[in-house]
N, C-alpha and C positions, 0 to 999 in steps of 0.2 A: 504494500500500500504506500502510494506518495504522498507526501505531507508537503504542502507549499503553504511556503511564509507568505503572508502579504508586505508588499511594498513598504504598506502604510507600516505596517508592525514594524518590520526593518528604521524605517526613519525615525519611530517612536523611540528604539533604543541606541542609534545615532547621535538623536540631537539634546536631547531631554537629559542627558548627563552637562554637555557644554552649555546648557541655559542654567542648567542651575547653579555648576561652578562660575557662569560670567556673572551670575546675580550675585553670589556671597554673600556674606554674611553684613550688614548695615554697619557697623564699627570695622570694617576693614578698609584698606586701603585707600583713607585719607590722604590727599597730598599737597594740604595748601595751609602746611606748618611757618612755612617762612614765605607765603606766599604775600604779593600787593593785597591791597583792597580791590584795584582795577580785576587782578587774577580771581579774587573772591568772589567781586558782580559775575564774571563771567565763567563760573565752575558751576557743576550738578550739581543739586540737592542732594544727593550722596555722597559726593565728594564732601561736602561740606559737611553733612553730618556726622562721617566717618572721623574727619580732622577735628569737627568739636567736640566728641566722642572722648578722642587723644588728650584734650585740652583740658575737658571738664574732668577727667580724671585725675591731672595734675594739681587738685586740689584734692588735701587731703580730708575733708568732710566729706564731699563724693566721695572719694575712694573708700572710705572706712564705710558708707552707705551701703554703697556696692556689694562690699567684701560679705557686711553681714546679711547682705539679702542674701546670699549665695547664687544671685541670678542676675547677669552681664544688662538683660535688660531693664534693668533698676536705673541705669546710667544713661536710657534711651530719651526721657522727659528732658533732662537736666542738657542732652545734646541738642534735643531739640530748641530746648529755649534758649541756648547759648547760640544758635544758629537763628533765630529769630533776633535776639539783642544786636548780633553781629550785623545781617540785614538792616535790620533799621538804622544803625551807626553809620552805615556806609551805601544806604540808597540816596542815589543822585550828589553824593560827595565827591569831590576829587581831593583825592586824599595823596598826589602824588605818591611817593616812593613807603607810603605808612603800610608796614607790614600786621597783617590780619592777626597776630601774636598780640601785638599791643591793644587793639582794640578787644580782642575776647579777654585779656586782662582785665583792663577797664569795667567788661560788660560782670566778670565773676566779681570784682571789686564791691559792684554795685549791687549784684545779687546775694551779697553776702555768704560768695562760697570762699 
């Protein structure tokens, strides 16, 4: 007896591994640590999330949050909102050569982390 794959099955286990590795994990691969502001307008929302992710961990209140929720998305709000503070600091700004570091400083400064 012959047994034929369909196409479709074939492409299902093809493509369905490389979407899910291109998606990743939301804190991963940030890269707008030393980036402008101009670089910051013009990055993904994931990108940005991932980098303030980085950021908002370097605070040691996050992190001690983090730690004891024992769950990485304890740390997702706190990205969020750092990426929201960030955005608004630097919509319609020209902030020349001011690196995206200083302003999420600023923005934790203020948010009391």
């Amino acid at each position: 007896m012959k047994k034929i794959i369909s196409p479709a099955l074939i492409m299902f286990f093809l493509v369905i591994p490389f979407v899910v590795y291109a998606g990743g994990r939301w804190y991963d691969n940030g890269t707008l640590h030393s980036a402008s502001i101009a670089e910051w307008n013009r990055a993904t929302y994931a990108n940005k999330l991932a980098t303030a992710a980085d950021m908002a961990l370097s605070s040691p209140k996050i992190k001690t949050k983090v730690k004891n929720s024992g769950s990485i998305d304890t740390l997702r709000p706190f990205a969020i909102e750092l990426v929201s503070c960030i955005d608004e600091a630097a919509a319609g700004q020209d902030y020349g050569n001011t690196e995206v570091a200083e302003v999420a400083a600023i923005c934790m400064i203020s948010m009391g982390w």
